[in-house]
C-alpha positions, 0 to 999 in steps of 0.5 A: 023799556025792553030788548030783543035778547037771545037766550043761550047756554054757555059753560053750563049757564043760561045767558041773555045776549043782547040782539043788537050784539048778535049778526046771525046764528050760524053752523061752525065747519071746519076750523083751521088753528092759528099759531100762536093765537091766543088760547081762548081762540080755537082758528079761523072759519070760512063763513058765507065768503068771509073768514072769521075768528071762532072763541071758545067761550068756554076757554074765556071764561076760564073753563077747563077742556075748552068747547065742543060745540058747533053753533055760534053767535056771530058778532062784530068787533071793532070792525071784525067778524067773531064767532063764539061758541054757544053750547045750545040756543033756546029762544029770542024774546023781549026784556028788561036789562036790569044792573047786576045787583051788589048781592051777586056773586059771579066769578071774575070771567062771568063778572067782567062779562056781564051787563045786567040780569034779565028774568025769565019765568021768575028766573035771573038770567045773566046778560052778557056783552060778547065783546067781553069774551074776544081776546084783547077786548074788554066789553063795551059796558 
């Protein structure tokens, strides 16, 4: 069976992002720092007369120097609005989540994030749970 997934790349690689997790895409502006948040949030965003707190998905995962990006996935956790940064947006196209299979090797980050593999044009793509990536949350897989 097949799902909508949304293609995007995130600290270099290309992931699959399931659309049930995905609320719209949007354009970050100006974000203002939380003290004392935890390092992998970059603050808060006004957005469409809400306020949201914007990841650094690449801080998330791990990655040095944090993300530059502007574009963001918007998602809901637990009730509450995040914004994770995407480096670039490619496609929403149907397909099949497969498991992760015991031959892949992933670094701890991109393996406590990932739900399974979607292929593309011959290629695996990861598939990521974004609730993986919100601090204090552990995904929901």
């Amino acid at each position: 069976m097949s799902n909508l997934f949304l293609i995007a790349h995130v600290a270099g690689r290309t992931v699959a992002i399931d659309s049930d997790q995905v609320e719209s895409v949007v354009d970050i502006g100006e974000v203002t720092a939380v003290p004392r948040a935890s390092p992998h949030v970059r603050g808060l965003a006004a957005l469409r007369s809400r306020v949201v707190t914007v990841v650094d998905t690449q801080s998330a995962l791990g990655h040095e120097g944090g993300s530059q990006a502007s574009r963001a996935v918007i998602t809901q956790v637990d009730g509450h609005h995040y914004a994770l940064l995407v480096d670039q947006l490619d496609d929403v196209a149907p397909f099949e989540l497969r498991p992760l299979g015991g031959g892949v090797t992933l670094d701890p980050a991109w393996r406590a994030a990932g739900r399974g593999i979607v292929e593309r044009d011959g290629e695996p793509i990861l598939a990521i749970d974004l609730a993986a990536l919100v601090p204090g949350q552990t995904g929901t897989h």
